[in-house]
N, C-alpha and C positions, 0 to 999 in steps of 0.2 A: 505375471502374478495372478492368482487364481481370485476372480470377481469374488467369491464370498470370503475373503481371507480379509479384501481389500474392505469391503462393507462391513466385517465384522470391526476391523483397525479403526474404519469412521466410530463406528458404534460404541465404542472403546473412548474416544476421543468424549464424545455425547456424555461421557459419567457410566456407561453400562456394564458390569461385569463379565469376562471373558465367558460365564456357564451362563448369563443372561443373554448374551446374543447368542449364544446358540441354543440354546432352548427356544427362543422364538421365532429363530431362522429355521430350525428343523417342526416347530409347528405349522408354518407358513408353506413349507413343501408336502406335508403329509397333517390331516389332523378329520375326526379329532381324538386325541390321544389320552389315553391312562397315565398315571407314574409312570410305573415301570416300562411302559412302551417309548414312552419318552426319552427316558434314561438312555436304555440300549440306543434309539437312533440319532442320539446327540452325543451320546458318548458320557453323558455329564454320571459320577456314580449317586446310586441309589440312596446312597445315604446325604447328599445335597439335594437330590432334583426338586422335591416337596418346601425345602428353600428357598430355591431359585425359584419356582412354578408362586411361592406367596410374594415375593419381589416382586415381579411380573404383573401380578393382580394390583397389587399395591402403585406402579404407575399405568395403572390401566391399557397394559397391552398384552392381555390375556385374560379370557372369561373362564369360570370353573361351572361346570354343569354336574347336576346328580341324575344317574341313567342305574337304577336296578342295582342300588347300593353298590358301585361304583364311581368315580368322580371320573368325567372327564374334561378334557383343559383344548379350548379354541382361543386363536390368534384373533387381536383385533383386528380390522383390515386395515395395510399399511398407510391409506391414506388418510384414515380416521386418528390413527398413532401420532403421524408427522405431524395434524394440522394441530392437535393436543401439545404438542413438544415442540412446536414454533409457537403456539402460543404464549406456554410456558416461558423461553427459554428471551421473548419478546419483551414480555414482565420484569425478568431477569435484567437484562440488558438496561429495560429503563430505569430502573432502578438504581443501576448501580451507573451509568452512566448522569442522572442525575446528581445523584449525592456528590460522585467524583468531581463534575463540574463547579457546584457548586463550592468545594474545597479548592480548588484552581483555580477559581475568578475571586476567591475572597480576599486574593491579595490584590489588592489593584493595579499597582506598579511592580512589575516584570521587568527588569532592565538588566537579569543576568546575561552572561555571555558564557555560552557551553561549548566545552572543546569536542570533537567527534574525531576522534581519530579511524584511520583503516577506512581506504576505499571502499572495500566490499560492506562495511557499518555504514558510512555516506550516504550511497547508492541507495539502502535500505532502509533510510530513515528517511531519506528524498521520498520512495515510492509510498509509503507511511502518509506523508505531508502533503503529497499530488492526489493519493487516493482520497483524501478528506479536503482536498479544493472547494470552497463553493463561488464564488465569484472572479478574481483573476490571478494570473501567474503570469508573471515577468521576470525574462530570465539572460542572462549572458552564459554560454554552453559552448563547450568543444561535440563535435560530433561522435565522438569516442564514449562520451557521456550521457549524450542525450537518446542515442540507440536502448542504451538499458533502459530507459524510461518512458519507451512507443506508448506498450500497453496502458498505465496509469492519465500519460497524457491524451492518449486518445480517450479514452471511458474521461477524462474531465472536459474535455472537449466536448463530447454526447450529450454531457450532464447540460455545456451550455457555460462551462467557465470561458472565460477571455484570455488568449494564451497573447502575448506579447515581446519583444526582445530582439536580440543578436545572437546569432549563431557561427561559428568557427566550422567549418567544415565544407563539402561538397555536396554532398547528397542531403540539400535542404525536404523536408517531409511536410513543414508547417510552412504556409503561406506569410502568415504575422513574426514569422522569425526571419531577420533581414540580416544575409550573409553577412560579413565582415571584410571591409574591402581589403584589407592589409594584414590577410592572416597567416602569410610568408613571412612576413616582416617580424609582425608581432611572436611569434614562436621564436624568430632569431634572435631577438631582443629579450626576452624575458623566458624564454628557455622553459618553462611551466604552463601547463594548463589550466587556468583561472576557473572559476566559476562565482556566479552570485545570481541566486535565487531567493524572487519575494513571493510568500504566498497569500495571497489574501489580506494584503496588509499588517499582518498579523507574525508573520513568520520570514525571517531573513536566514539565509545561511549562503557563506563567504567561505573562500581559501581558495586551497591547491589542491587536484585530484590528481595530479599525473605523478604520483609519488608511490602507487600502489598502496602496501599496506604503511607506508609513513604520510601518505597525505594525512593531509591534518585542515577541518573546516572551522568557523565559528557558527554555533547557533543561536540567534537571539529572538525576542518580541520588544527589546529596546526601539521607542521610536524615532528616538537619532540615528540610531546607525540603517534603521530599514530606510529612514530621507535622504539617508545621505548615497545608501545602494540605487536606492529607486534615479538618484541624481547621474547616478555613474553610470547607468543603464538607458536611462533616457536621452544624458549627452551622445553617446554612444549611437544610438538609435538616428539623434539628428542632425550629424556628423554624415555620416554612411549613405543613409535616407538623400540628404543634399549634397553628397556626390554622386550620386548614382544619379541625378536628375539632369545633369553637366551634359554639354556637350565633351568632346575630347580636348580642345583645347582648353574650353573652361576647367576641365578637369586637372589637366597639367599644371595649371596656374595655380588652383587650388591646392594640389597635393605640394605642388614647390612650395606655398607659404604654409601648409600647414607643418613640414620638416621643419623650415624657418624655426616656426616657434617650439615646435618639438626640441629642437637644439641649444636653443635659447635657454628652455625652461631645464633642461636635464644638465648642461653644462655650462 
């Protein structure tokens, strides 16, 4: 796709009108320009450009000069535009990011439980929740799952969150995620793909992912059910932890009594 089509599309995105980016993209190549000269090498007609050209002036990314009773129109420099329109759009942000907040926390008890249906929703609200980490994530994950989610976890990683948990899979990536010893076993038994992710204390979300589009999770900020994830997560963790510390025979004996009670309790 053609870079200026692509830049114009951002541009687009920004609030700009489709004869706004190109009136000052075609400034920015050629200037500095009359009306009518303008028109013809943007294309935009004669009867908008003097429109478009006071738009322009009006967010300060284009100057109007008088040269011998003629007007002619200069580009601001793009990088004087950008710092103007991050500034702006900076303001924006906080703003409405204040207000918003402070309508979200003015409830104080949150103990809804949200259903998220469709993997591909999941996946995407997961990376939503990882992108706005600021402290820890602890997680129980299939490797099937946790691959869609490199990116998010690594930049929270950089940030300096604490990743921690069990992992399902082969191809461990994180150090603080401690494989699963019995993840033949467990796929046999339970036939689904679990997952339970806490974020920051703040954030639990549970269920089945290996459903495609019928998985179905819960999301909450309730803090019983995040104690009680954080509990299933952690036994988890020092279960695993302390057999992997065995020698082999210790380990046999171990794995025999923990069937034991596995049997015990399920039957």
């Amino acid at each position: 796709m053609d870079t200026s089509l692509i830049v114009m599309d951002d541009m687009k995105r920004l609030g700009f009108s489709e004869y706004e980016c190109k009136a000052y993209l075609a400034l920015l190549a050629e200037f500095p320009l009359n009306g009518y000269a303008l028109s013809k090498l943007s294309g935009i007609p004669r009867s908008r450009i003097y429109e478009v050209l006071k738009n322009l002036m009006a967010k300060e990314m284009v100057l109007e000069q008088e040269e011998e009773k003629n007007k002619l129109y200069y580009p601001v420099e793009p990088e004087t535009f950008i710092n103007t329109l991050k500034a702006s759009y900076k303001k924006v942000f906080s703003n409405v990011s204040d207000h918003t907040t402070r309508l979200y926390k003015a409830k104080k008890k949150d103990d809804r439980l949200v259903v998220i249906r469709g993997r591909k929703h999941i996946i995407g609200f997961l990376k939503q929740l990882i992108g706005g980490a600021e402290k820890r994530i602890a997680m129980s994950v299939w490797e099937e799952e946790l691959t869609e989610l490199y990116p998010e976890l690594d930049q929270a990683l950089e940030r300096g969150v604490c990743l921690r948990g069990i992992y399902f899979g082969s191809n461990n990536r994180y150090k603080d995620l401690v494989p699963h010893r019995r993840m033949d076993r467990y796929l046999a038994e339970k036939k689904e793909r679990f997952m339970s992710i806490i974020i920051d204390s703040t954030h639990t979300i549970s269920g089945i992912v290996s459903r495609g589009e019928q998985s179905k999770v819960t999301w909450t900020r309730d803090q019983g059910f995040m104690e009680i994830s954080e509990d299933y997560i952690s036994h988890d963790l020092l279960v695993n932890l302390y057999s992997a510390s065995l020698d082999k025979d210790a380990v046999d004996g171990f794995e025999a009594f923990a069937d034991r009670v596995h049997d015990h309790y399920f039957h």
